[in-house]
C-alpha positions in Angstrom: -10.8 25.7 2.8 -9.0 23.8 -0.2 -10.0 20.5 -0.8 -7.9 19.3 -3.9 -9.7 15.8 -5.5 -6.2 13.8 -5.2 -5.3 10.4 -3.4 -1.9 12.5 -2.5 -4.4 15.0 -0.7 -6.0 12.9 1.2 -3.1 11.2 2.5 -1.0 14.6 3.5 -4.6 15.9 5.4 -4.5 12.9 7.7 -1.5 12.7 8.1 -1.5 16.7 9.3 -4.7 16.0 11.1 -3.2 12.7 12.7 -0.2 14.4 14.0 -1.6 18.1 14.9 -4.7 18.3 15.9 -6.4 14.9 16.8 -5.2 14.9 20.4 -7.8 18.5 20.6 -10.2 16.7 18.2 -13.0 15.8 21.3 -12.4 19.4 23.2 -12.9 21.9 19.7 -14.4 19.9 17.2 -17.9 21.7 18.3 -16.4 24.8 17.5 -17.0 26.4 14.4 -14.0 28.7 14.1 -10.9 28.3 12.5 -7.9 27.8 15.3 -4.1 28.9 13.8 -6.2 29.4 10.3 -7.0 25.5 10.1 -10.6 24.3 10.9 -11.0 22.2 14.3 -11.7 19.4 12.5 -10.3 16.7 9.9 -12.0 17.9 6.6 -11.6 14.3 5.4 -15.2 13.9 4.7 -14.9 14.6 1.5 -12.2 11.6 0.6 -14.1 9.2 2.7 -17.6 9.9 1.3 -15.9 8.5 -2.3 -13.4 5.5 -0.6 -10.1 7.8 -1.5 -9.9 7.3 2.2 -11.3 4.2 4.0 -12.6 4.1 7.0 -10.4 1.4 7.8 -7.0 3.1 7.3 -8.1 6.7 9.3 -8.6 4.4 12.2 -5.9 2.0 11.9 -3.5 5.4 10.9 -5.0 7.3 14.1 -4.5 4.3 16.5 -0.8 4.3 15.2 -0.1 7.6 16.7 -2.8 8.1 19.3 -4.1 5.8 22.3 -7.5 4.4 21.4 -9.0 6.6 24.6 -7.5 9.6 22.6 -8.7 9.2 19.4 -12.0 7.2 20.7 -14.5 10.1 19.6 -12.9 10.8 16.3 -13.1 6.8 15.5 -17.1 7.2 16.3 -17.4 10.1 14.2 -15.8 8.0 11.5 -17.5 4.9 12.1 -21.0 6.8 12.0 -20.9 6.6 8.2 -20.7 2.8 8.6 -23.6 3.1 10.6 -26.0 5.3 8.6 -25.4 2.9 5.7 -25.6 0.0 7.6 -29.0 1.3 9.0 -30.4 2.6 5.5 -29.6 -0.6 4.3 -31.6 -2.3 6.4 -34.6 0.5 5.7 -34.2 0.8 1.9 -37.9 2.3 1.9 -36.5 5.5 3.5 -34.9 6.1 0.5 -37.4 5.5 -1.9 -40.1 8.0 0.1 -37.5 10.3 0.3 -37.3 10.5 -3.6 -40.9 10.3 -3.8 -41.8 13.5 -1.8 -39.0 15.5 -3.2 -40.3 15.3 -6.9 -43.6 16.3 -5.1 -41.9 19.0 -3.0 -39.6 20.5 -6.1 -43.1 20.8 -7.9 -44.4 22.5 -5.3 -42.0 25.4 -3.7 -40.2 25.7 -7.1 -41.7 29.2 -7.1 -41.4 29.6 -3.3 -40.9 33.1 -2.5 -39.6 31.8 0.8 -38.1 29.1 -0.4 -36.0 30.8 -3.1 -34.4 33.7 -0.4 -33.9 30.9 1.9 -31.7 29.0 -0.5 -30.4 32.1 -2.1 -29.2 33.2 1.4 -31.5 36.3 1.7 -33.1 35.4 4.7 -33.5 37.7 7.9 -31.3 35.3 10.2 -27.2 36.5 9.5 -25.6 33.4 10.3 -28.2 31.3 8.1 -27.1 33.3 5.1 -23.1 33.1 5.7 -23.6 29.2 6.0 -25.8 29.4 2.5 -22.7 31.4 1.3 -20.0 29.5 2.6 -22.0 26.1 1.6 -21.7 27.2 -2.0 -18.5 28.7 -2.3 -16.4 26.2 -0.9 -19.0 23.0 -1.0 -18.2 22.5 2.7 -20.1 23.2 5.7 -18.8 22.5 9.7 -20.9 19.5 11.2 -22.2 21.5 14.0 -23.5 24.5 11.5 -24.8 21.8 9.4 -27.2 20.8 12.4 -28.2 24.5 13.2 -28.5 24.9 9.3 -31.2 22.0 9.4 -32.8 23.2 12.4 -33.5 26.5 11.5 -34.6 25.4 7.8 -37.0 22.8 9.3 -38.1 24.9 12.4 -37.9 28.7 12.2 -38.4 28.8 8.3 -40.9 25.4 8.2 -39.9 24.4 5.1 -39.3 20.5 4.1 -36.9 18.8 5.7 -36.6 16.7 1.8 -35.6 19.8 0.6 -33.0 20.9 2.5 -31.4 17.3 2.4 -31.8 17.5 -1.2 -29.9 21.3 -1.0 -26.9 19.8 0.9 -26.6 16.9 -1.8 -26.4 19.8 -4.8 -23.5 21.3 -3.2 -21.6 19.1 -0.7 -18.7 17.2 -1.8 -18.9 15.0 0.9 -22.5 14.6 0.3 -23.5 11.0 1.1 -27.0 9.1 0.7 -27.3 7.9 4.0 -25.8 10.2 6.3 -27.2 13.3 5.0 -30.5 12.0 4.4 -30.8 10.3 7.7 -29.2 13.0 9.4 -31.8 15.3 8.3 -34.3 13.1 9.6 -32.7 13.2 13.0 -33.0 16.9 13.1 -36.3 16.9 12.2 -37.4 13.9 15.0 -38.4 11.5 12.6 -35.1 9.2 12.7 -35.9 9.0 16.4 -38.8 9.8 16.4 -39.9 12.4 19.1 -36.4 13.0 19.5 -35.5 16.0 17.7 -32.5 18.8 17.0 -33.7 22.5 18.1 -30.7 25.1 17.1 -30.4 27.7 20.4 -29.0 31.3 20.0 -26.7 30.4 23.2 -25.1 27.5 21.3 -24.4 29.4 18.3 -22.8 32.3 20.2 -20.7 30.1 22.2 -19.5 27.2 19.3 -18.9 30.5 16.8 -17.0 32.3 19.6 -19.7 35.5 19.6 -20.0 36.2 15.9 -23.5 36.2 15.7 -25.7 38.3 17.6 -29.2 39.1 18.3 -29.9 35.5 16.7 -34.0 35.1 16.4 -35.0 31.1 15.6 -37.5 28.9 16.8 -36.7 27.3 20.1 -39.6 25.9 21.3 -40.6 23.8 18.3 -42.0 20.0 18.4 -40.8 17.2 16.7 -41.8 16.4 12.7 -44.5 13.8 13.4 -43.8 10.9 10.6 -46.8 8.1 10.7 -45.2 5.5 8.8 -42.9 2.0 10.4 -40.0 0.8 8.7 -39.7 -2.5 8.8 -36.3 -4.2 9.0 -35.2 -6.0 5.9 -33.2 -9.3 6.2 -30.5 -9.5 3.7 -28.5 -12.1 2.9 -25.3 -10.4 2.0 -22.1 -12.7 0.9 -19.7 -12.1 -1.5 -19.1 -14.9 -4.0 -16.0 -16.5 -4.8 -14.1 -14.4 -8.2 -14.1 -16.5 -11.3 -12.2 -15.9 -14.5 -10.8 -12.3 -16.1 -14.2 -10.8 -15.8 -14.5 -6.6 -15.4 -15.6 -4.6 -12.3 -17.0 -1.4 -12.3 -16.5 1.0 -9.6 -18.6 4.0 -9.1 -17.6 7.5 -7.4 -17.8 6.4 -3.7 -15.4 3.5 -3.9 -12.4 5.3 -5.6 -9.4 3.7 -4.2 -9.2 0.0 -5.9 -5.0 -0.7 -4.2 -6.8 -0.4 -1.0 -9.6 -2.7 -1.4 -9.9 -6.8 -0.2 -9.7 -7.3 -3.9 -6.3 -5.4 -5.2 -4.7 -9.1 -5.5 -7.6 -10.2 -7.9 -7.0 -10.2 -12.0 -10.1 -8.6 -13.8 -10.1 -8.6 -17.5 -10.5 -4.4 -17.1 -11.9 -1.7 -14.5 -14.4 0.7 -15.4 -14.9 3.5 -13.7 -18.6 4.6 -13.9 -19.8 8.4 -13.9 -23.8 9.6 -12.8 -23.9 13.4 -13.6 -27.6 12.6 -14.2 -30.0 12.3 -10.8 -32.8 12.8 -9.4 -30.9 14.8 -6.6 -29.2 17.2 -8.7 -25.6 18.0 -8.2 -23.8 21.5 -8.9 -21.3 21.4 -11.8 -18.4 22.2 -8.7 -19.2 18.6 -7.1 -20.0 16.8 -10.6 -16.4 18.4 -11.6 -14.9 17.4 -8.3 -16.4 13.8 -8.8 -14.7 13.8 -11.7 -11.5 15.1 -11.1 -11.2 12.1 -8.3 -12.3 9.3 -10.7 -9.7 10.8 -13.1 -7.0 10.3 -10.2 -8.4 7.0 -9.7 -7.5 6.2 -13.4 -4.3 8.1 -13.5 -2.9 5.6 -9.9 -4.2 2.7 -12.0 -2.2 3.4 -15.2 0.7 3.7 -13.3 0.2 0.8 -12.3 -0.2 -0.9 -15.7 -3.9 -1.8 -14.5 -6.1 -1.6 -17.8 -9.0 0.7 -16.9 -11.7 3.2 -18.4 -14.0 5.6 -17.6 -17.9 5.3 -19.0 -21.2 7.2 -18.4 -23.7 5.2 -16.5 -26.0 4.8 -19.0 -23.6 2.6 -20.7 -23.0 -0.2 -18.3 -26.7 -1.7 -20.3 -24.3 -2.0 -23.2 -22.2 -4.3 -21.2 -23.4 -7.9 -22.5 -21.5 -10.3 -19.9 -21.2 -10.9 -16.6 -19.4 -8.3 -14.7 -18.6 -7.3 -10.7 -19.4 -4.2 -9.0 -17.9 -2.8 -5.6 -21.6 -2.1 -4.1 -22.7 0.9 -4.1 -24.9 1.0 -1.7 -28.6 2.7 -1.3 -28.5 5.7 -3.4 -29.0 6.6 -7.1 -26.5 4.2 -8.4 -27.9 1.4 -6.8 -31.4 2.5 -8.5 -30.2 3.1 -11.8 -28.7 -1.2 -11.2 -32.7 -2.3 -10.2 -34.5 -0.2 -12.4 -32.7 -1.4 -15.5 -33.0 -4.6 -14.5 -29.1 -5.4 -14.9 -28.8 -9.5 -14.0 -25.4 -10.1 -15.2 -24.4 -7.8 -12.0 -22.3 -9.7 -9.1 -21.8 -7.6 -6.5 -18.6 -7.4 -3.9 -18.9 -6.1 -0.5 -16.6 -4.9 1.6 -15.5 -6.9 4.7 -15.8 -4.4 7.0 -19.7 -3.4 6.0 -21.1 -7.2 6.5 -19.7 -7.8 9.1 -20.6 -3.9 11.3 -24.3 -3.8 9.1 -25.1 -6.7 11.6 -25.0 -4.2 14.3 -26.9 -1.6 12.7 -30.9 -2.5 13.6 -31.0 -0.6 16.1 -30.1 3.3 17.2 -26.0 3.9 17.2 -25.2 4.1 21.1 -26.0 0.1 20.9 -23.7 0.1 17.7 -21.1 1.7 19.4 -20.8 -0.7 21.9 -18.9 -3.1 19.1 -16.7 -0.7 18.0 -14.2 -1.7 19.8 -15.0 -5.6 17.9 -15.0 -3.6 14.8 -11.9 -2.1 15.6 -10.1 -5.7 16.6 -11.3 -7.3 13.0 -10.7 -4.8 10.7 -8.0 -1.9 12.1 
């Protein structure tokens, strides 16, 4: 699968997705198999996960063409990201443990001879090994392989469920802080807790159309027990009212400024902010893909006589003014901002994230019943 890092992309795979195979979307999307030589699903994760698509205009773009009944569980599937953030948010703690046993974990099974042909794909399980392959070739991975990938990491091959969440952020380019993290923890039982993913031979076979025989994994495992309460955290999130030609830094996940609330605003200059350096290293094809897409993000803005730049992270501490920043959310950006201790930062939300976060305490069938008031506001 080709994913190229343009705006132009992005547009002609909805579009394509929108107008061929949405209306099949709900019946094949569990399949992993490719249908005419295109995947059953939208491949947009990838655009979304860095705001070259919003979440906004896939619905608003699907509900054009399709019925709302129609296109109802690809608008969940879309909204989900929302949702994970929404709920991490809330739960910022998560993140910081998370960090905080994978340095331990790295330490520890960084001469793992288990470890090391598990990540290497030279395990005894065939499909495990193609999806290890097929992870790093193309930096992709089906959604329904990803949760038998986790299942048989955490279950049959008991390693960490940290660093398998930390394996798909090295090599996904639609790797995202809160929906990868939290949907390892779902697969493990700890998100809900007791509540966990088992991978079954029956439901390989059948969602890879018999590829995969003789398929030996752990079916009968319990749930990752996970001692520890998060407590919600009340935030009072507003944005404040723009004043004077002041600049606003973007970084990689918000990489479509003509689309935002805040296209009609005058900033005294855009800057475009680049993290190659994290704690959850990246491979060199999604640090270049990163790049490539904040370079087309530069590129639409030149054109459009907007003055803009591109600087490391490390330099926004030479920045000696006040400044905005399109939020990043919980992640390494947002670290690198409170650990440096940057005051002069004035954050700008989007919209759409206040107002669905408030509908994010508790598990996602409760925030799906105001999707449809979601939908109304912002679509």
């Amino acid at each position: 699968m080709t994913i190229k890092p343009t705006r132009i992309e992005a547009k002609k795979k909805l579009t394509y997705f929108i107008e061929e195979k949405l209306v099949n979307y709900s019946k094949l999307r569990n399949f992993k198999i490719d249908i005419d030589d295109k995947t059953t699903t939208s491949n947009l994760s990838p655009y979304i996960t860095h705001g070259i698509l919003s979440e906004n205009e896939v619905v608003r773009e699907s509900l054009k063409k399709h019925s709302y009944l129609t296109s109802e569980k690809f608008i969940q599937e879309i909204l989900w990201r929302i949702y994970w953030r929404g709920w991490l948010e809330l739960r910022p703690q998560v993140w910081k443990n998370y960090l905080k046993n994978l340095k331990k974990l790295k330490d520890e099974f960084k001469d793992n001879k288990k470890y090391i042909q598990v990540t290497e794909g030279n395990s005894n399980i065939e499909c495990f090994n193609d999806w290890v392959k097929e992870l790093k070739e193309s930096n992709y991975l089906h959604n329904h392989a990803r949760m038998w990938f986790a299942s048989i990491w955490i279950f049959t091959f008991n390693l960490p469920w940290e660093l398998g969440a930390a394996f798909f952020m090295k090599y996904l380019y639609d790797g995202d802080t809160a929906s990868n993290t939290l949907s390892w923890r779902w697969v493990a039982g700890i998100q809900t807790k007791g509540k966990h993913y088992l991978a079954k031979e029956w439901n390989i076979k059948k969602f890879t159309n018999e590829k995969y025989k003789k398929i030996v994994i752990n079916e009968n495992a319990l749930p990752i027990k996970e001692n520890i309460e998060y407590s919600i955290i009340n935030k009072e999130l507003k944005n404040q009212k723009i004043e004077g030609n002041k600049k606003l830094l973007i970084f990689e996940n918000n990489l479509f400024f003509e689309n935002s609330e805040y296209n009609d605003k005058i900033f005294e200059k855009i800057i475009i902010v680049k993290n190659d350096n994290r704690k959850n290293s990246l491979c060199k094809k999604v640090i270049n893909f990163k790049n490539d897409l904040i370079n087309d993000q530069l590129n639409r803005l030149n054109k459009k006589s907007i003055s803009c730049d591109i600087i490391n992270i490390d330099d926004i501490k030479k920045i000696k003014e006040d400044f905005y920043i399109f939020y990043p959310y919980v992640g390494e950006n947002l670290d690198f901002i409170n650990l440096n201790n940057l005051t002069k930062v004035n954050f700008l939300y989007r919209e759409i994230d206040l107002f669905a976060w408030q509908y994010c305490n508790k598990g996602f069938f409760n925030f799906k019943n105001y999707i449809p008031k979601i939908i109304q506001k912002f679509c």
